[in-house]
C-alpha positions in Angstrom: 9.3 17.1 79.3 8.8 19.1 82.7 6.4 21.2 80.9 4.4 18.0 79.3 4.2 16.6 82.8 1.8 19.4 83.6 -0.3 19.0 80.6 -0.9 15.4 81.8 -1.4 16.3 85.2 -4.1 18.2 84.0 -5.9 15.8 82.2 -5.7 13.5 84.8 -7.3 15.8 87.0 -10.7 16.0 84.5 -10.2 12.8 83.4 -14.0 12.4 84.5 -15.2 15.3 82.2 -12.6 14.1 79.3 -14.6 10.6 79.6 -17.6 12.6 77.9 -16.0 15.0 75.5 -12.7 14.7 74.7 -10.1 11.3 74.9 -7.3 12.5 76.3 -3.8 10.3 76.6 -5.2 9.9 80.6 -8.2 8.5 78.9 -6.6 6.5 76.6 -4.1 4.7 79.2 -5.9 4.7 82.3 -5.0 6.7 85.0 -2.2 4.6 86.8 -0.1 4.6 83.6 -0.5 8.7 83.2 0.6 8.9 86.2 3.8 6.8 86.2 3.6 8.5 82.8 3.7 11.6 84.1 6.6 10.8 86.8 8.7 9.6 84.1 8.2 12.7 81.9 9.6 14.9 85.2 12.6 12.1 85.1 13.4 12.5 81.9 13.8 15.9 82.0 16.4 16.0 84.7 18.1 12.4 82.8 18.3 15.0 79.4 19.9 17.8 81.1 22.7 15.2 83.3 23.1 13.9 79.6 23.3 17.0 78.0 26.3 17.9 80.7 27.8 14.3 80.0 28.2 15.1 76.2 29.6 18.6 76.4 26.7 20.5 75.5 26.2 22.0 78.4 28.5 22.9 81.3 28.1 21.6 84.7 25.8 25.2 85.1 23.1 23.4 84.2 23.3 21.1 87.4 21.7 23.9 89.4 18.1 22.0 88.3 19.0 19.6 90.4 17.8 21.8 93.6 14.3 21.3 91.9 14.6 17.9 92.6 13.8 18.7 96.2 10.0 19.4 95.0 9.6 16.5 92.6 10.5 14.7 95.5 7.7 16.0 97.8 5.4 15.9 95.0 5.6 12.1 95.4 2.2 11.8 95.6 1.2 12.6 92.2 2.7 8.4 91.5 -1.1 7.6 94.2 -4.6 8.1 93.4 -5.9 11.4 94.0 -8.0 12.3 97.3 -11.4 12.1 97.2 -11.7 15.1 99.4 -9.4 17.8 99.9 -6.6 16.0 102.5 -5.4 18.3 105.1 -2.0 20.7 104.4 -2.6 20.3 100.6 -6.0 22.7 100.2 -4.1 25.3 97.7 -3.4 22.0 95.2 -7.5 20.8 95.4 -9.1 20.2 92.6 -6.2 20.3 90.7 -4.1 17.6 92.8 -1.9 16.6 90.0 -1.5 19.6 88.1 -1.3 21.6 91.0 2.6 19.2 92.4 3.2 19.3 88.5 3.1 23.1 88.1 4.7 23.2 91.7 7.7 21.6 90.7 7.9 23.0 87.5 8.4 26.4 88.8 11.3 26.1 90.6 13.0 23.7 87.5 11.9 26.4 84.5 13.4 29.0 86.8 16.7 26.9 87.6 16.7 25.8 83.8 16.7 29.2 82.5 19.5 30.5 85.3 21.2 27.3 84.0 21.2 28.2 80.1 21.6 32.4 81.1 24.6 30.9 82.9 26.3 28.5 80.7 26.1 31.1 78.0 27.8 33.7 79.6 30.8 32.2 80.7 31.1 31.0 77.6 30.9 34.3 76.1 33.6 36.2 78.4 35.7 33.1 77.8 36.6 32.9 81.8 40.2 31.3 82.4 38.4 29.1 84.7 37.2 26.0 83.5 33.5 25.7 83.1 32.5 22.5 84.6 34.5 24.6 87.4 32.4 27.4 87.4 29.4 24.7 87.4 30.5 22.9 90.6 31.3 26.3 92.3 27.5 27.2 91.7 26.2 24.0 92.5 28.5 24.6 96.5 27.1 28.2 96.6 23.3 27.1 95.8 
């Protein structure tokens, strides 16, 4: 879902040029519901992971996405209309404004999300005589 919230940040970000060639879901919806679309496809992600933990899935490793939050956070703006010039401190995200927060945030959670699974897996592996969700809340205070 972090990953699809990119794709539609993109499309947002053309939706001018998709108009005339191709009908994107941006398109389709209108832009204020892409991009509430958008926001809740980043929420959703994090709500499937706490889930995830919830049901035993996952161990409490896979909290550590949670620090990513930190930049879905600052990329609030992506849920307001897009500049119509390139607004001061945000240059490097111009053209792409929405894209640019989306791929911004997913960075750090891919990265964190990975960690998370590389993690989970290998104390489960070596069968550590701690208790996972231990080992999970121990990362989560050393992050």
């Amino acid at each position: 879902m972090s990953v699809a919230s990119i794709n539609i940040g993109k499309h947002i970000d053309k939706m001018e040029d998709d108009k005339k060639k191709v009908s994107a879901f941006p398109v389709r919806v209108g832009q204020t519901f892409a991009r509430y679309a958008n926001i809740a496809s980043i929420v959703i992600a994090y709500g499937v992971i706490f889930l995830s933990g919830c049901h035993w899935i996952f161990s409490t490793l896979m909290l550590l996405v949670i620090f990513a939050a930190q930049r879905h956070i600052r990329s609030r703006s992506i849920d307001q209309a897009a500049p119509r010039c390139r607004a001061q401190g945000f240059e490097t995200f111009w053209p792409t404004w929405f894209s640019g927060f989306c791929f911004y945030h997913n960075r750090m959670f891919g990265g964190l999300f990975i960690l998370g699974i590389f993690l989970d897996t290998v104390a489960r592996k070596l069968m550590l005589p701690i208790n996972i969700n231990m080992l999970g809340a121990i990362a989560s205070g050393l992050v």
